[in-house]
C-alpha positions as CSV (number, residue, x, y, z in Angstrom):
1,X,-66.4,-41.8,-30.1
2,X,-68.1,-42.2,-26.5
3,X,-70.4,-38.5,-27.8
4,X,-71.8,-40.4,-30.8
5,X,-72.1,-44.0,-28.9
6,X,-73.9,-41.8,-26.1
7,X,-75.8,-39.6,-28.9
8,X,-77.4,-43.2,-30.7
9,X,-78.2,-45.0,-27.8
10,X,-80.2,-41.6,-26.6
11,X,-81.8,-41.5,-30.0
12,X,-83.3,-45.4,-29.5
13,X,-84.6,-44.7,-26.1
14,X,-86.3,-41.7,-27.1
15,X,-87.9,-43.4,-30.5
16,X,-89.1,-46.2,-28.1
17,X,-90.4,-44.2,-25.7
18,X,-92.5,-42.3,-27.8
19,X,-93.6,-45.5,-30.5
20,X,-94.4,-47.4,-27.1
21,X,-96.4,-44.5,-25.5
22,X,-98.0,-44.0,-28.7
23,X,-99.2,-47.6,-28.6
24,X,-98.5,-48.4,-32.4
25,X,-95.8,-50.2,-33.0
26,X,-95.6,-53.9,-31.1
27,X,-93.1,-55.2,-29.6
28,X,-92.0,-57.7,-31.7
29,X,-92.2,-54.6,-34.4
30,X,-90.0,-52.8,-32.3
31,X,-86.9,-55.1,-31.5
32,X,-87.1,-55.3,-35.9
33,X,-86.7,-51.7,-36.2
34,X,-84.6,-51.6,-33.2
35,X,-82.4,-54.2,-34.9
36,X,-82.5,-52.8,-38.5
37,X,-81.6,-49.6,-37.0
38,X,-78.9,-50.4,-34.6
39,X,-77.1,-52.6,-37.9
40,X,-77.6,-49.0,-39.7
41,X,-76.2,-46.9,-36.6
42,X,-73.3,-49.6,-36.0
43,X,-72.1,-49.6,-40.0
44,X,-72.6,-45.6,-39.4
45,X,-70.4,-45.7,-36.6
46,X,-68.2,-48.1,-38.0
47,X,-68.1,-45.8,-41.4
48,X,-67.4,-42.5,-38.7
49,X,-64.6,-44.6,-36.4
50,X,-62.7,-45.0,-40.3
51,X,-63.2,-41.3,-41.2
52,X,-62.1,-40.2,-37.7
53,X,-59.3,-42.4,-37.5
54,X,-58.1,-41.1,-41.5
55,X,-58.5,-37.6,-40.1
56,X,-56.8,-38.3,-36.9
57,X,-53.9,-39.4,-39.3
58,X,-53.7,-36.6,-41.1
59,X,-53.7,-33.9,-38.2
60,X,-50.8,-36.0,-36.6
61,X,-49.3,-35.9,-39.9
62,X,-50.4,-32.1,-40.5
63,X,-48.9,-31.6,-36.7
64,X,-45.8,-33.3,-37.4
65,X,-44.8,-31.7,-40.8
66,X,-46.0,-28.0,-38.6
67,X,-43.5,-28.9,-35.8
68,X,-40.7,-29.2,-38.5
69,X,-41.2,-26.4,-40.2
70,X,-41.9,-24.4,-37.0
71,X,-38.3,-26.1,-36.0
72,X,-36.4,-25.5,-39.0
73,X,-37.9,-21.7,-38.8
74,X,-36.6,-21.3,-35.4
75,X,-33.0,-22.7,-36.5
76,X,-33.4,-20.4,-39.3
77,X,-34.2,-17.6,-37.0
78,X,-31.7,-18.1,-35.0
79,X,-28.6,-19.0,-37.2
80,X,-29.9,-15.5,-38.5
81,X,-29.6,-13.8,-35.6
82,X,-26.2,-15.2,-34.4
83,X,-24.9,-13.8,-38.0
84,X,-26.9,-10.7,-37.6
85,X,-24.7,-10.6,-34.1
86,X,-21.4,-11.4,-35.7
87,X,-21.8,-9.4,-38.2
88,X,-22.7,-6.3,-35.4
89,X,-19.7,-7.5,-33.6
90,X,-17.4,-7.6,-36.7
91,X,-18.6,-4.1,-37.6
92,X,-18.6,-2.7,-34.2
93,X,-15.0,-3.9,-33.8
94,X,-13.9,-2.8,-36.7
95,X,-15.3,0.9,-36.1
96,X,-13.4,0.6,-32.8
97,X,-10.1,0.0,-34.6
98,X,-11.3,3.0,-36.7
99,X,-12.1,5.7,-34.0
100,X,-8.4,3.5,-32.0
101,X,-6.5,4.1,-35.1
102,X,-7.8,8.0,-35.6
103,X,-7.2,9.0,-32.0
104,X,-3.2,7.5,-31.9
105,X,-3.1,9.7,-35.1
106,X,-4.5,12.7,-33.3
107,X,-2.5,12.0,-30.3
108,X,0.9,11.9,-32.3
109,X,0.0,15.2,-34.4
110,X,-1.2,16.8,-31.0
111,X,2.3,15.3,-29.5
112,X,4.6,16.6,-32.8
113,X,2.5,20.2,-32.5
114,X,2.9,20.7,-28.3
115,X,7.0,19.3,-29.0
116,X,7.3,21.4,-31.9
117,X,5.9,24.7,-29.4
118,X,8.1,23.6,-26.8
119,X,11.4,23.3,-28.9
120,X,9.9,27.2,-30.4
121,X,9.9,28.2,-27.1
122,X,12.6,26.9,-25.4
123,X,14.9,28.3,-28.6
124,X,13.4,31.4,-28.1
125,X,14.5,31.5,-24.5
126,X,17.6,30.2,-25.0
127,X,18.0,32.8,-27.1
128,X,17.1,35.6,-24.7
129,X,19.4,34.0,-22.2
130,X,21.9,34.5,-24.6
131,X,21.4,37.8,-25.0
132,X,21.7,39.1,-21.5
133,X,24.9,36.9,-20.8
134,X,26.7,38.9,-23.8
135,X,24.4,41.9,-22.6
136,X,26.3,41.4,-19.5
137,X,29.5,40.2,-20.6
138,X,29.6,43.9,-22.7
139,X,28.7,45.6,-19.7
140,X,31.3,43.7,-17.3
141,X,33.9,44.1,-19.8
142,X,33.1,48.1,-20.5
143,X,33.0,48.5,-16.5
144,X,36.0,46.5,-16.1
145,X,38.8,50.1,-16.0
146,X,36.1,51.8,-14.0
147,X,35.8,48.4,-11.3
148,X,40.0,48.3,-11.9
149,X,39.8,52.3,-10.9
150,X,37.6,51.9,-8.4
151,X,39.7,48.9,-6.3
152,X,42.8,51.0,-7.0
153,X,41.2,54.1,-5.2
154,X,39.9,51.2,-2.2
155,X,43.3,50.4,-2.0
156,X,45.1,53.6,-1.8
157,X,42.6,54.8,0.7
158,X,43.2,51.1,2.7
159,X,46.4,52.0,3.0
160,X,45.8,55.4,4.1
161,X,44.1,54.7,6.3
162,X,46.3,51.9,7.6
163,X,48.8,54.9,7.7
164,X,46.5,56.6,9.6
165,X,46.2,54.4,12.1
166,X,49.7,53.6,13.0
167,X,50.3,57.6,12.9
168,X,47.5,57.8,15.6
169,X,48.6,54.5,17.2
170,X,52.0,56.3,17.8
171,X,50.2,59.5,19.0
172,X,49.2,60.1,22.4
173,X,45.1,59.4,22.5
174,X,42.7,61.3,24.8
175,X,40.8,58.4,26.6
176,X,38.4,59.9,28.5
177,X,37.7,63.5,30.8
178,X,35.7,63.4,33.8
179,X,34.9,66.6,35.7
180,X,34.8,67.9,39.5
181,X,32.7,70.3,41.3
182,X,34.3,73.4,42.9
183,X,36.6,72.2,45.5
184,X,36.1,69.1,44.9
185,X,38.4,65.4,44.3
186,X,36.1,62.7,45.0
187,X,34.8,61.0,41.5
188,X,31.2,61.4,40.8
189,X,28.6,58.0,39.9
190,X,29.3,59.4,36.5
191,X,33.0,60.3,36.7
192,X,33.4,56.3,37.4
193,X,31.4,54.9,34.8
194,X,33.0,57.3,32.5
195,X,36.6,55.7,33.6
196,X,35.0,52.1,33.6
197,X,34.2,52.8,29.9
198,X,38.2,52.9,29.3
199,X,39.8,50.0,31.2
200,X,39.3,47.4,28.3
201,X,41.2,49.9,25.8
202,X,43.8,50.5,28.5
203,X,44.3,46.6,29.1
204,X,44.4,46.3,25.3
205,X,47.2,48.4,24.9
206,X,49.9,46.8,27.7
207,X,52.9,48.7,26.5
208,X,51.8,52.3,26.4
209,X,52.1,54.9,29.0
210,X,48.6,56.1,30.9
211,X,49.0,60.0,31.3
212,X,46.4,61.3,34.1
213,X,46.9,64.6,33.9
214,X,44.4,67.4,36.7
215,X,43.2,70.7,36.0
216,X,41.9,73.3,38.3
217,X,39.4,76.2,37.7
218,X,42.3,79.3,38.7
219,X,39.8,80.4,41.8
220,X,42.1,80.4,44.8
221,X,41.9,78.3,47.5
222,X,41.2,79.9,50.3
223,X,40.6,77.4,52.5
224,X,40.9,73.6,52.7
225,X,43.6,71.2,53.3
226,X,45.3,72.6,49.7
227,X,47.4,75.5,50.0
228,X,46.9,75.9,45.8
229,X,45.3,74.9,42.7
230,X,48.2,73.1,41.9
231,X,47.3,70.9,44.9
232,X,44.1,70.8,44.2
233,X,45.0,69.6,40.5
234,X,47.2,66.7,41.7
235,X,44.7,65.7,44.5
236,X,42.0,64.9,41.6
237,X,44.4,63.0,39.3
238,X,45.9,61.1,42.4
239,X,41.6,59.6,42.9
240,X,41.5,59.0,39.5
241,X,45.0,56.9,39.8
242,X,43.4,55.1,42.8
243,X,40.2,54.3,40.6
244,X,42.1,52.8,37.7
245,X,44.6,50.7,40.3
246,X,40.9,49.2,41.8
247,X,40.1,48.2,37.9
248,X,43.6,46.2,38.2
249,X,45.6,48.5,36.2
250,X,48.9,48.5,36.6
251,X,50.3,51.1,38.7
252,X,53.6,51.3,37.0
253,X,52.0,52.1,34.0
254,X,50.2,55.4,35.1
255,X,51.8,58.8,35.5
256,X,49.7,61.5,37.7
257,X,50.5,65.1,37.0
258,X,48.2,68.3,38.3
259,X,48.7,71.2,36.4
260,X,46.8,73.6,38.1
261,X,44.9,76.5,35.6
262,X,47.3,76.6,33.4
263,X,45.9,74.6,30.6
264,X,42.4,75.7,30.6
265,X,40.3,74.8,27.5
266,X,37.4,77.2,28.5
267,X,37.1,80.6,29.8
268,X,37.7,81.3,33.7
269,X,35.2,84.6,33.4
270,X,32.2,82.6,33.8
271,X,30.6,79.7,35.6
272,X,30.0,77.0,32.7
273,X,33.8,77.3,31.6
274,X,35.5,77.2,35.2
275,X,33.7,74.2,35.2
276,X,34.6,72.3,32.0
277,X,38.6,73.6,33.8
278,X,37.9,71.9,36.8
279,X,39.0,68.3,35.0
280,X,41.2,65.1,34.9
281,X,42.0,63.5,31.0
282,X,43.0,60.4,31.2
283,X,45.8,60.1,28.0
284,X,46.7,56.8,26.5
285,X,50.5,57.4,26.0
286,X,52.4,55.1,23.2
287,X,55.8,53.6,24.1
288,X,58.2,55.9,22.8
289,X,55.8,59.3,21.7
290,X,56.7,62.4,22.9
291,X,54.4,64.8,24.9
């Protein structure tokens, strides 16, 4: 409304301008026309302000029934899409029950198939287990004479050689035999370790007799403080008596005898067996054996 008030009121001043500068129009003329024409551009005006305000009404009106269709499409659009997302839910659920329900039913055939396997197998074993215990129970059984044989013979010998043993126990028992050089009684390093090594047998055995017994080689003595090999035989089991005394034997126990060359167990033709004569055996003598 202010555009076409501005636009008429332009319009005048420029149409009185120009009739004024054109000189032909007076002014008495002029506010007539002026006045004829403003009544004409007021009922225009007037006659616009109506059409305006009728079209004003009908765009509000136009705007108004837009917003509620542009509302009721939204609500439409949107009650749409929440059931288009239900119904996705709904379905998506009820696929996941599916694919739920389908994998418990894998699961219990792949369970029954693995059980089933294992029951195959562990029959299978049992029966091979079963098989080598009666494999084993044939073989025990057709071994059993052979294993009664067999202890029978253990036993027999056992008591052989328990036999054996109280035969020997009752026997007199070579202990040890220590050697001397020509002429000679002392014990050797060796000669005591040798008679060391017999003690503990001797001290096991507290009832039986301990025989020292000397040899000579049969060379005569030709000089010396022993008129004889038989002297000289006695002198050597007498040290080794002393020896066994200092190892706390007890000297009623032992019995010293020389006898000389007479019981040589080598030859007295040649070095090497004069000296395996020239000896002392120390015998381990049961209560009650005869020499």
């Amino acid at each position: 409304m202010k555009t076409i008030g501005t636009l008429t009121f332009t319009t005048l001043l420029v149409i009185s301008i120009t009739a004024i500068g054109c000189g032909k129009l007076s002014q008495e003329e002029f506010e007539m026309w002026k006045n004829e024409h403003v009544t004409q551009i007021d009922q225009s005006t007037t006659e616009i302000k109506a059409q305006v305000t009728k079209l004003e009404g009908k765009v509000d009106q136009n705007n108004k029934a837009t917003m509620e269709a542009i509302s009721k499409m939204k609500d439409e659009a949107i009650a749409t899409s929440q059931q288009g997302d239900a119904d996705t839910i709904a379905a998506a659920e009820q696929k996941t029950k599916e694919e739920i329900a389908k994998a418990r039913a894998d699961l219990a055939k792949s369970i029954d198939s693995q059980g089933k396997k294992a029951r195959d197998f562990a029959k299978a074993e049992d029966a091979k287990v079963q098989k080598q215990v009666t494999d084993l129970a044939n073989s025990l059984n057709a071994q059993g004479m052979d294993l009664k044989k067999v202890m029978s013979q253990i036993a027999a010998m056992l008591e052989d050689i328990t036999e054996l043993k109280a035969d020997a126990a009752s026997k007199p028992t070579l202990l040890v035999t220590v050697n001397f050089g020509s002429g000679q009684t002392g014990l050797s390093s060796k000669a005591k370790e040798m008679v060391d090594g017999i003690v503990s047998q001797i001290m096991e055995n507290p009832e039986a007799e301990i025989l020292v017994v000397g040899h000579a080689d049969g060379t005569p003595v030709l000089r010396g403080s022993h008129r004889s090999n038989w002297d000289l035989s006695q002198t050597r089991a007498n040290s080794v008596v002393k020896y066994l005394k200092s190892k706390g034997v007890d000297a009623a126990r032992i019995k010293a005898v020389g006898k000389a060359h007479t019981d040589p167990v080598a030859s007295q033709n040649t070095a090497a067996g004069r000296a395996m004569n020239r000896r002392v055996e120390v015998i381990l003598n049961p209560s009650g054996s005869m020499m």
